[in-house]
Biopython code that builds the backbone (N, CA, C, O; Angstrom):
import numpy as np
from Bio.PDB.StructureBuilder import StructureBuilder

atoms = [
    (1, "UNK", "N", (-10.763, 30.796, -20.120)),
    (1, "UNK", "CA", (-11.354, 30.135, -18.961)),
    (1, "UNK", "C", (-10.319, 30.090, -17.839)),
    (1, "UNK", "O", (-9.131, 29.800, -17.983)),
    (2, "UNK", "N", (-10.941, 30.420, -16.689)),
    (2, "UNK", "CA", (-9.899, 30.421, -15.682)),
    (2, "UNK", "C", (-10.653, 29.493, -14.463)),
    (2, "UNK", "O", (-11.813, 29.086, -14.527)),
    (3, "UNK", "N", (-9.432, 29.196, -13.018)),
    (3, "UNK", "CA", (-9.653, 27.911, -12.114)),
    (3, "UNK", "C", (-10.772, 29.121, -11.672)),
    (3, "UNK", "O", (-10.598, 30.329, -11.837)),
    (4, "UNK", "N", (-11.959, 28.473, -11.069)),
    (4, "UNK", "CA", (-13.087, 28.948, -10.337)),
    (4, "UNK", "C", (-13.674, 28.104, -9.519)),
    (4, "UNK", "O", (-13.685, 26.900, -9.775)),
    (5, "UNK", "N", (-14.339, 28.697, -8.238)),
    (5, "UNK", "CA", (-14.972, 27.859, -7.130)),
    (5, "UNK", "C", (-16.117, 28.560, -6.935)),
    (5, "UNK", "O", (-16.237, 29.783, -6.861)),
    (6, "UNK", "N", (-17.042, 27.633, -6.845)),
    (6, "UNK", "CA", (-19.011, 28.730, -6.666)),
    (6, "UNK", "C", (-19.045, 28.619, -4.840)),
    (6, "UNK", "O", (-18.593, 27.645, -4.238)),
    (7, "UNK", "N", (-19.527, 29.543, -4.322)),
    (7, "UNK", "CA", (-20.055, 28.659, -3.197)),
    (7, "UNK", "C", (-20.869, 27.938, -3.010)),
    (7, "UNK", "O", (-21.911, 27.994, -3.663)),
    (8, "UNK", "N", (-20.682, 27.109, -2.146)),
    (8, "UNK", "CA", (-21.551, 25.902, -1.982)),
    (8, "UNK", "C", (-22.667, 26.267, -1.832)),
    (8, "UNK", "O", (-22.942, 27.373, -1.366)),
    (9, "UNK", "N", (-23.865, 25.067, -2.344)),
    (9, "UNK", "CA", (-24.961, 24.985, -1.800)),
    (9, "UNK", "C", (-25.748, 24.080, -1.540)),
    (9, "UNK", "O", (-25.844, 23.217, -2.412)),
    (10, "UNK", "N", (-26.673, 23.897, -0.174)),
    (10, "UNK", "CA", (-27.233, 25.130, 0.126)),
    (10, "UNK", "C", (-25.987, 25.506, 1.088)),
    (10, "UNK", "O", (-25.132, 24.641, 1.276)),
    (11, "UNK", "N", (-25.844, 26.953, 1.791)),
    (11, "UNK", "CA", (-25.332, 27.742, 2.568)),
    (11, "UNK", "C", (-25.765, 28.652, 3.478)),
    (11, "UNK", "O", (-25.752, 29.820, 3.091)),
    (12, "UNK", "N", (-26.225, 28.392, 4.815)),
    (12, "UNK", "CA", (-25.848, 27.324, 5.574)),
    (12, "UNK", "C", (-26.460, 25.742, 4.934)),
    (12, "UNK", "O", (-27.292, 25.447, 4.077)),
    (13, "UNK", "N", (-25.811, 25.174, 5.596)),
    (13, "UNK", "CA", (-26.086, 23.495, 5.145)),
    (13, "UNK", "C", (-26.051, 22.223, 6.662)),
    (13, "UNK", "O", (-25.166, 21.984, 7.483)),
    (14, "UNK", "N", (-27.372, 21.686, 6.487)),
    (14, "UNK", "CA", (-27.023, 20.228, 7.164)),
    (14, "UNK", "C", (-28.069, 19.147, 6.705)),
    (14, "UNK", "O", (-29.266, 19.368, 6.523)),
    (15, "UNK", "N", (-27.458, 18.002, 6.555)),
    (15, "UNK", "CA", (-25.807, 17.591, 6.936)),
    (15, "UNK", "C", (-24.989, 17.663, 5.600)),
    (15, "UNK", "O", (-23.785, 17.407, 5.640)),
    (16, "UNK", "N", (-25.778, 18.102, 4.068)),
    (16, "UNK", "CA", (-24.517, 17.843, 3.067)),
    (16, "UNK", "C", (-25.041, 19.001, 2.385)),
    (16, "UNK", "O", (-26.187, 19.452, 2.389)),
    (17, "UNK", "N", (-23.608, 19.553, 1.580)),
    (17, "UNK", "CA", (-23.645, 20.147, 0.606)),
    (17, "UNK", "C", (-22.733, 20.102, -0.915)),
    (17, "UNK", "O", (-22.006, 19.150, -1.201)),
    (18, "UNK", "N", (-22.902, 21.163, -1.700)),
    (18, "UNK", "CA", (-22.638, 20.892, -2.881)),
    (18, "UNK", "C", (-21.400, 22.058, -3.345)),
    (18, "UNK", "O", (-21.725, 23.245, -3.324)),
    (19, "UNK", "N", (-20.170, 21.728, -3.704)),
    (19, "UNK", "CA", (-19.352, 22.951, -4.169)),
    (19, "UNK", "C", (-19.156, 22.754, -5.457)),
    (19, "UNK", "O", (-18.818, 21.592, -5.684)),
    (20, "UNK", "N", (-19.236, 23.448, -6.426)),
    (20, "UNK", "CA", (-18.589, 23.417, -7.604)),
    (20, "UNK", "C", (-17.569, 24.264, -8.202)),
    (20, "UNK", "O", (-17.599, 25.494, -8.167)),
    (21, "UNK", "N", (-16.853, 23.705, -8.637)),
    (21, "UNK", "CA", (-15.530, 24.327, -9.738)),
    (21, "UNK", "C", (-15.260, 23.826, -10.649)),
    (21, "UNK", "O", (-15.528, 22.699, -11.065)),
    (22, "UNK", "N", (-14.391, 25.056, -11.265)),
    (22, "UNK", "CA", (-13.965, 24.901, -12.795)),
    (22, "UNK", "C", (-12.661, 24.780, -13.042)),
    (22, "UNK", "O", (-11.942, 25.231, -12.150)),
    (23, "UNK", "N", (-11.928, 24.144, -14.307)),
    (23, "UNK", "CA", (-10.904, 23.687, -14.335)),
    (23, "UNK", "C", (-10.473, 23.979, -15.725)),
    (23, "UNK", "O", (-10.795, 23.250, -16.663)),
    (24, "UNK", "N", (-9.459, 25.463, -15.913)),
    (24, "UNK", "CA", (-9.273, 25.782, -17.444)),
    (24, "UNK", "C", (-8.161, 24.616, -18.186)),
    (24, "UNK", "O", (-7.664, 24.727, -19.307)),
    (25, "UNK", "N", (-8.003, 23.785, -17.462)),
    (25, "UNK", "CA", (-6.759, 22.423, -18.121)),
    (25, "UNK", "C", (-6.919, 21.514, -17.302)),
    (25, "UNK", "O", (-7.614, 21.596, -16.289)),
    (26, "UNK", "N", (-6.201, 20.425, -17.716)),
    (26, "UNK", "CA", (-6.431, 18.973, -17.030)),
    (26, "UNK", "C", (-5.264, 19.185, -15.975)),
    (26, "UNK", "O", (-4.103, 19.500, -16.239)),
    (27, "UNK", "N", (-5.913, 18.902, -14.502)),
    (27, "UNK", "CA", (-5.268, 19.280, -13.372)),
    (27, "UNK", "C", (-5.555, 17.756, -12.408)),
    (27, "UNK", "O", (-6.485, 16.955, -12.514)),
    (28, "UNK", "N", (-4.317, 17.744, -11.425)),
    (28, "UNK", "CA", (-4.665, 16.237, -10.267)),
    (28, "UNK", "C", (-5.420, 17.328, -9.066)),
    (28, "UNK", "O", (-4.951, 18.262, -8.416)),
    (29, "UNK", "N", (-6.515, 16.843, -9.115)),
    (29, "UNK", "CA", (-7.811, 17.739, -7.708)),
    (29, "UNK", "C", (-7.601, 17.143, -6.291)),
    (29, "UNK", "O", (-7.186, 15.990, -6.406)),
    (30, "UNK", "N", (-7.706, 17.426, -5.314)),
    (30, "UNK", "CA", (-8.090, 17.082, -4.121)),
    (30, "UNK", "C", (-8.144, 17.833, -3.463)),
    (30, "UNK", "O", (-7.171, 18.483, -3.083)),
    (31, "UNK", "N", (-9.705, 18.055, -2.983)),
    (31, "UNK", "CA", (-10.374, 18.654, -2.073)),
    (31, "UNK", "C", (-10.940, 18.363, -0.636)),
    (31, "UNK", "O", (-11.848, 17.562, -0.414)),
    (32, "UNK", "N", (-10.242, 19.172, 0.381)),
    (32, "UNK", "CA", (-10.217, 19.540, 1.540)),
    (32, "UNK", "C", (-10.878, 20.357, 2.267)),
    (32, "UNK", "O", (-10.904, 21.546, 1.951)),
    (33, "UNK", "N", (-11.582, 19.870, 3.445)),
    (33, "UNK", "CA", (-12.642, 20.722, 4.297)),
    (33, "UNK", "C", (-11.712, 20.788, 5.554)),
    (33, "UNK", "O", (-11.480, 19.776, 6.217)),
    (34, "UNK", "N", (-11.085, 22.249, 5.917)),
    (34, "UNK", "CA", (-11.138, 22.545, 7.689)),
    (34, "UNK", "C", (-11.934, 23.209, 8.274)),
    (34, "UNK", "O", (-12.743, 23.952, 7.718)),
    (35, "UNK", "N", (-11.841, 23.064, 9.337)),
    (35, "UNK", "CA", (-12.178, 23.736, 10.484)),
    (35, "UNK", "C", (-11.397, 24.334, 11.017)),
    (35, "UNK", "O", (-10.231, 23.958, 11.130)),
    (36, "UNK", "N", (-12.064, 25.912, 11.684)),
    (36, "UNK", "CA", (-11.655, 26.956, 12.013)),
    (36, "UNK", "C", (-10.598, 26.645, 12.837)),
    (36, "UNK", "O", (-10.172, 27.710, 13.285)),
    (37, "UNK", "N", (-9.872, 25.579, 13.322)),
    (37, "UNK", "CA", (-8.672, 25.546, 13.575)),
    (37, "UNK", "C", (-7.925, 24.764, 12.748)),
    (37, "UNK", "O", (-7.278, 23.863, 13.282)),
    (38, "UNK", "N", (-7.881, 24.867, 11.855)),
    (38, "UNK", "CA", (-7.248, 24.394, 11.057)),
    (38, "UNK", "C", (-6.695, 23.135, 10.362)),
    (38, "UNK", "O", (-5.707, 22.880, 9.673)),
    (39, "UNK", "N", (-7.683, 22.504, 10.806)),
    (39, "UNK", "CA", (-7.816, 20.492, 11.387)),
    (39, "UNK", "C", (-8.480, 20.032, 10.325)),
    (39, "UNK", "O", (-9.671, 20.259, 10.113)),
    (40, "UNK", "N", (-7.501, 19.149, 9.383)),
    (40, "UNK", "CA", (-8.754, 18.701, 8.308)),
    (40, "UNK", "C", (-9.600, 17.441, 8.499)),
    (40, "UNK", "O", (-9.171, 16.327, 8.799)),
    (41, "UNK", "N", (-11.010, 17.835, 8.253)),
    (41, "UNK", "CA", (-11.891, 17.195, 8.964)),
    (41, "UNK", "C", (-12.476, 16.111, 7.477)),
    (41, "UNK", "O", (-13.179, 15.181, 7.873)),
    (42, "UNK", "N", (-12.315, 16.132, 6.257)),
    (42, "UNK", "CA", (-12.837, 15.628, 5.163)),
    (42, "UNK", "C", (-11.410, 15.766, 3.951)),
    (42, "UNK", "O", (-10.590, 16.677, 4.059)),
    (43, "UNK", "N", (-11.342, 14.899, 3.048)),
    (43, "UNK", "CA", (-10.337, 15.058, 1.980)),
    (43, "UNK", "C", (-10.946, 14.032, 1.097)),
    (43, "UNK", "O", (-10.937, 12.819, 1.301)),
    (44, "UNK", "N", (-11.595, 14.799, -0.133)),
    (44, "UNK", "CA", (-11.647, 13.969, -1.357)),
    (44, "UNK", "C", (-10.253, 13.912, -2.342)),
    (44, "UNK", "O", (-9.550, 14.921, -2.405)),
    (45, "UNK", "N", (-9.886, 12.677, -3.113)),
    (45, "UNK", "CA", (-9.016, 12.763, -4.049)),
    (45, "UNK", "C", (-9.785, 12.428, -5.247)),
    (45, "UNK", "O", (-10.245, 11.365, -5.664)),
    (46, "UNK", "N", (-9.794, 13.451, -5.621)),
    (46, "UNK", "CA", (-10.561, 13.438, -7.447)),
    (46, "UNK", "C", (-9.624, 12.688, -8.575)),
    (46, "UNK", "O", (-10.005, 12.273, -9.669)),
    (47, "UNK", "N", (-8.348, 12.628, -8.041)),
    (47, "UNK", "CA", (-7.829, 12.329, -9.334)),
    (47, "UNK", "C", (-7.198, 13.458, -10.154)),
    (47, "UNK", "O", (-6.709, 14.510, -9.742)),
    (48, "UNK", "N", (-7.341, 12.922, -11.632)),
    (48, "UNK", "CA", (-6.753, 13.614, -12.760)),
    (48, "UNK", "C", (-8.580, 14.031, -13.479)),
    (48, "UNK", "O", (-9.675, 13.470, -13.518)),
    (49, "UNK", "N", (-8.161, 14.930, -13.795)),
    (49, "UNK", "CA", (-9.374, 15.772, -14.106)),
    (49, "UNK", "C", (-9.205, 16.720, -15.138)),
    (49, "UNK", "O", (-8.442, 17.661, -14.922)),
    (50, "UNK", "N", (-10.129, 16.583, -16.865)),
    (50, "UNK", "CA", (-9.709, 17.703, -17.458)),
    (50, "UNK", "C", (-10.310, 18.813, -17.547)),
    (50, "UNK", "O", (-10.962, 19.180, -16.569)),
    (51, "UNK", "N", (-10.280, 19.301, -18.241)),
    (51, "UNK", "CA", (-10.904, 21.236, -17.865)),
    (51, "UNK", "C", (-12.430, 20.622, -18.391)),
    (51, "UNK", "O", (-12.750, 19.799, -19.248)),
    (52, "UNK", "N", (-13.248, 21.531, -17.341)),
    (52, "UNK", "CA", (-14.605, 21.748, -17.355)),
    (52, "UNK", "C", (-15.148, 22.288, -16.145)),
    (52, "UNK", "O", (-14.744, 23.311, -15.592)),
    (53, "UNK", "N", (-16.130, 21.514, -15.744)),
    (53, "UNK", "CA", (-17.009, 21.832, -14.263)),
    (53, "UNK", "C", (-17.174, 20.956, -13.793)),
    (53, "UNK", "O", (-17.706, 20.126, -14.531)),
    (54, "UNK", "N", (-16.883, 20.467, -12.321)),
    (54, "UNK", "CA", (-17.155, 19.761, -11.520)),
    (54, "UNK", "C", (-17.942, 19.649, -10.464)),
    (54, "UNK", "O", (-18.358, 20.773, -10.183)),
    (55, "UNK", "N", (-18.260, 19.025, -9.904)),
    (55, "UNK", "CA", (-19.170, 19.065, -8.882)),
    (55, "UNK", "C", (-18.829, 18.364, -7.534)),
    (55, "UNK", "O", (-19.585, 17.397, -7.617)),
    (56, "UNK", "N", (-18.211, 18.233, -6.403)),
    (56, "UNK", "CA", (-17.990, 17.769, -5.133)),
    (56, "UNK", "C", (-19.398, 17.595, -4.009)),
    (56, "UNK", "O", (-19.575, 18.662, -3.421)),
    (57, "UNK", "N", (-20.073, 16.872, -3.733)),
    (57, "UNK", "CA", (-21.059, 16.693, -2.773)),
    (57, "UNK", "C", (-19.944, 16.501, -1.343)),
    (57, "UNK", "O", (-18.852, 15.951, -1.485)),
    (58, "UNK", "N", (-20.336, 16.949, -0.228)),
    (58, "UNK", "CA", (-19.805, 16.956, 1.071)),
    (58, "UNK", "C", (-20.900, 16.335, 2.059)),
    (58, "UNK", "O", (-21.979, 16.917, 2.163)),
    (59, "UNK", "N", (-20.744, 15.618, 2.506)),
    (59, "UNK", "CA", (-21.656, 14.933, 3.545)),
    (59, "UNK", "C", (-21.107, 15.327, 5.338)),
    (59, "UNK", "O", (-20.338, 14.613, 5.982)),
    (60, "UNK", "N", (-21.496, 16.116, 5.644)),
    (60, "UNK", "CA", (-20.814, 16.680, 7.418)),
    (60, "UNK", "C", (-21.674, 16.298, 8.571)),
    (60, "UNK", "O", (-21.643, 16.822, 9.685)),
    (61, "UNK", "N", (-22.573, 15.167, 8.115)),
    (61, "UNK", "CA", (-23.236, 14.955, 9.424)),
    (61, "UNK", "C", (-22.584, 14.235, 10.655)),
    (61, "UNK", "O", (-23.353, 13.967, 11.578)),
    (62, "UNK", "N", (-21.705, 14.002, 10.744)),
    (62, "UNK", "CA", (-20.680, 13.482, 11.646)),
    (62, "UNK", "C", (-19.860, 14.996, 12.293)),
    (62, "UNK", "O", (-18.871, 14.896, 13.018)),
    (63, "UNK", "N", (-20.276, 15.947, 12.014)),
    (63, "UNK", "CA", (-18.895, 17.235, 12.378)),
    (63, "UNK", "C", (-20.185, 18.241, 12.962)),
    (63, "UNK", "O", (-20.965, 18.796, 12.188)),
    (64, "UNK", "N", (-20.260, 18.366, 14.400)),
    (64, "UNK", "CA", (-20.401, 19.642, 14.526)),
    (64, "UNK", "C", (-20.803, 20.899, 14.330)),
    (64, "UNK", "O", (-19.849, 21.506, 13.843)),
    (65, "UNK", "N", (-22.052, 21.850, 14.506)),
    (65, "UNK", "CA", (-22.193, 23.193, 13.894)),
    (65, "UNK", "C", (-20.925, 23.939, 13.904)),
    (65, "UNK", "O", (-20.036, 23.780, 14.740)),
    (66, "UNK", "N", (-20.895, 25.018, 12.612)),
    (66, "UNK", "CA", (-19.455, 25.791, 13.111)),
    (66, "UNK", "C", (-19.344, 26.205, 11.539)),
    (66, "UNK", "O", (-20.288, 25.991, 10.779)),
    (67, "UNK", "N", (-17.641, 27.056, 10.919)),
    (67, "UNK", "CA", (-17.538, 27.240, 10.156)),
    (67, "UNK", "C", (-16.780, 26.641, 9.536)),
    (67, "UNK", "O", (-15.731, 26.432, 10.146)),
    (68, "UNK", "N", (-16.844, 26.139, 8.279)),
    (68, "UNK", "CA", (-15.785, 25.095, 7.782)),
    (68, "UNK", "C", (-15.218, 25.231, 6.286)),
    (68, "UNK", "O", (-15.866, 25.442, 5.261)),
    (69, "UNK", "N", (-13.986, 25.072, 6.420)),
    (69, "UNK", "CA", (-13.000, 25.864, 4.743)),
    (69, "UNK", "C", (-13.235, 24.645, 4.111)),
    (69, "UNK", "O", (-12.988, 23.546, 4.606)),
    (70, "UNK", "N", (-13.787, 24.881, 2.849)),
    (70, "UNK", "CA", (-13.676, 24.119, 1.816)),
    (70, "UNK", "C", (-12.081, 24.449, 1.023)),
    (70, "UNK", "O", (-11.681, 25.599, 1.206)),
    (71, "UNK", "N", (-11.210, 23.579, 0.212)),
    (71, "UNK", "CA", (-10.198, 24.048, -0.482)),
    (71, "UNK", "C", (-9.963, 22.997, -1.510)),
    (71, "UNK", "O", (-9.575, 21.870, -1.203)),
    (72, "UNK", "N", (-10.188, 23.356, -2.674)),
    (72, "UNK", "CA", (-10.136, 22.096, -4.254)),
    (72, "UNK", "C", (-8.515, 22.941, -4.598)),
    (72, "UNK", "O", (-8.157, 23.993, -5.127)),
    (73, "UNK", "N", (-7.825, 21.679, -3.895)),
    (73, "UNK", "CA", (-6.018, 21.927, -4.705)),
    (73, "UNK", "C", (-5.750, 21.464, -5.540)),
    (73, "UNK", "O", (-5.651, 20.237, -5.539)),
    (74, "UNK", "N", (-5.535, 22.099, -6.509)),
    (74, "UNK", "CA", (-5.139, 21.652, -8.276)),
    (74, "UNK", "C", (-3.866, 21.784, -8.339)),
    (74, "UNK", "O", (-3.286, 22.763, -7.870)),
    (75, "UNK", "N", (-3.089, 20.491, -9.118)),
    (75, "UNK", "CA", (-1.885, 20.327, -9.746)),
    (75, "UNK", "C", (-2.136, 20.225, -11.532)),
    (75, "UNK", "O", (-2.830, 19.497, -12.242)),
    (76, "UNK", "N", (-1.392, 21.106, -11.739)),
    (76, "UNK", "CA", (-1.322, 21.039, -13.332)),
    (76, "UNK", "C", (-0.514, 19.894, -13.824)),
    (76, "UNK", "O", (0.680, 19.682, -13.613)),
    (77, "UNK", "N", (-1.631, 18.965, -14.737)),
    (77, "UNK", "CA", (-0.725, 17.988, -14.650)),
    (77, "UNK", "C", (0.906, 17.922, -15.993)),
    (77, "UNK", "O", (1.733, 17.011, -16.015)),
    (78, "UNK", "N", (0.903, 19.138, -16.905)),
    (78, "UNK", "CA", (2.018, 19.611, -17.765)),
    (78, "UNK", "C", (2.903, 20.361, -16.910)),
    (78, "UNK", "O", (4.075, 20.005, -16.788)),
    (79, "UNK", "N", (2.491, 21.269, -16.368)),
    (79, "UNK", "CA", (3.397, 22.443, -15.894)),
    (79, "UNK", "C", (4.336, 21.875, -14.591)),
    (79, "UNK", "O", (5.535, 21.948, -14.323)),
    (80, "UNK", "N", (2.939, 21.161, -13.805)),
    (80, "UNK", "CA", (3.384, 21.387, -12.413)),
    (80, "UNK", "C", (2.796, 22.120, -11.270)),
    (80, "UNK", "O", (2.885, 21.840, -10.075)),
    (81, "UNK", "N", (2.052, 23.309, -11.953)),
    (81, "UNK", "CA", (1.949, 24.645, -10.957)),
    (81, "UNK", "C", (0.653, 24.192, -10.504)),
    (81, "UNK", "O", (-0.335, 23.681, -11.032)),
    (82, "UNK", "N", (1.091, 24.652, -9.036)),
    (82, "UNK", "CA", (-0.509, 24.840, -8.163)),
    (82, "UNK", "C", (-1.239, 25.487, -7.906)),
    (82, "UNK", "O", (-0.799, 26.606, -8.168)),
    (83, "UNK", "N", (-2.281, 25.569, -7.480)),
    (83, "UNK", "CA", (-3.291, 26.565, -7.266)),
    (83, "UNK", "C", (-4.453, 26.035, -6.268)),
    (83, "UNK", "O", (-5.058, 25.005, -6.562)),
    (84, "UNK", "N", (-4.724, 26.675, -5.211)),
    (84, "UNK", "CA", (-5.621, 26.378, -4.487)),
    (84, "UNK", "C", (-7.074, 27.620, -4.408)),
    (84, "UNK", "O", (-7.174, 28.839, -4.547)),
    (85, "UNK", "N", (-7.636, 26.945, -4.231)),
    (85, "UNK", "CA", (-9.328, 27.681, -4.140)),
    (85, "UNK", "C", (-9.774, 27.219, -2.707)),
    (85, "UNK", "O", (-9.299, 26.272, -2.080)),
    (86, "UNK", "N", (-10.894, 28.166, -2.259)),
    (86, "UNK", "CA", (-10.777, 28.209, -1.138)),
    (86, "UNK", "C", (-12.420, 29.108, -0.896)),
    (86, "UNK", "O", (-12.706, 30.168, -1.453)),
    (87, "UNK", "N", (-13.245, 28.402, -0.008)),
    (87, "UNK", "CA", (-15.092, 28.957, -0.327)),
    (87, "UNK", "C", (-15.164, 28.714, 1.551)),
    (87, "UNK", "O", (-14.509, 27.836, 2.112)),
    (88, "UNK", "N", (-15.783, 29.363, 2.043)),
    (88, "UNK", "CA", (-16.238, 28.748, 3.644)),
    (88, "UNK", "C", (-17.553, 28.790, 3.333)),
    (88, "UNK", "O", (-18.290, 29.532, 2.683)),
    (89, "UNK", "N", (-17.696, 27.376, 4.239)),
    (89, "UNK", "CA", (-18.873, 26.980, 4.456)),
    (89, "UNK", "C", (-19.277, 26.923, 5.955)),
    (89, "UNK", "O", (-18.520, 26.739, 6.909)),
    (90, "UNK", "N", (-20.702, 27.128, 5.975)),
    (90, "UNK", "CA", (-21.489, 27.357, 7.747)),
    (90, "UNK", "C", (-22.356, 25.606, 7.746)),
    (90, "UNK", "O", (-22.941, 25.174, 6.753)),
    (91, "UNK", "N", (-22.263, 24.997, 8.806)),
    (91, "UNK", "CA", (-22.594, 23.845, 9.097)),
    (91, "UNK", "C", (-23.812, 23.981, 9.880)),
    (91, "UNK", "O", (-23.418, 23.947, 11.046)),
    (92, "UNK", "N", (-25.058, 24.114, 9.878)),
    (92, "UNK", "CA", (-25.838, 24.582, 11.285)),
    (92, "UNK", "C", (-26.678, 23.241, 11.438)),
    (92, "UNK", "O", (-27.215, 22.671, 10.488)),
    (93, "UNK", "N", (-26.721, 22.819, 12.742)),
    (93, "UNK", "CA", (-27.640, 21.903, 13.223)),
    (93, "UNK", "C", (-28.610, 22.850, 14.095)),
    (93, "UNK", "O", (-29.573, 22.366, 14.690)),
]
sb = StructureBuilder()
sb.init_structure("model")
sb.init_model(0)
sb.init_chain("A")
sb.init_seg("    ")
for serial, (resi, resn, name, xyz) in enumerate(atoms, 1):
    if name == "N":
        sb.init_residue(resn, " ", resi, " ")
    sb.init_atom(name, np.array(xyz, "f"), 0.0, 1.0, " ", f" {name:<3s}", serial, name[0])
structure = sb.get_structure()
């Protein structure tokens, strides 16, 4: 099993959507939405999390049509090592 990210859905989306990923070991999550300049506009902290599938709901009705980076950053919580995932999402009003 390896780290994986689905794209969200639905895609396009307003005002919320749904990303899911996978987690081959127990990792500390927090997931981050920018915008195309690079401005983070949303940050969940998941915590400590062990391997499976997760699910993140995003609520963006406060932000703008446009395109927007989803990114679930995993810390391994034995090793250390990081890994980031990374899905764009379209916002349309």
């Amino acid at each position: 099993e390896n780290y994986s990210i689905n794209q969200n859905y639905p895609n396009p989306f307003n005002p919320s959507t749904k990303v899911s990923f996978s987690l081959p070991e127990e990792n500390e999550v927090v997931i981050r939405v920018f915008n195309t300049m690079g401005e983070l506009v949303k940050e969940f902290n998941r915590g400590i999390l062990p391997h499976g599938y997760f699910d993140q709901d995003i609520e963006m009705g406060d932000s703008p049509s446009g395109i927007y980076f989803c990114q679930v950053f995993c810390t391994n919580t034995v090793s250390g090592r990081t890994k980031a995932l990374m899905t764009k999402m379209v916002l349309l009003k």
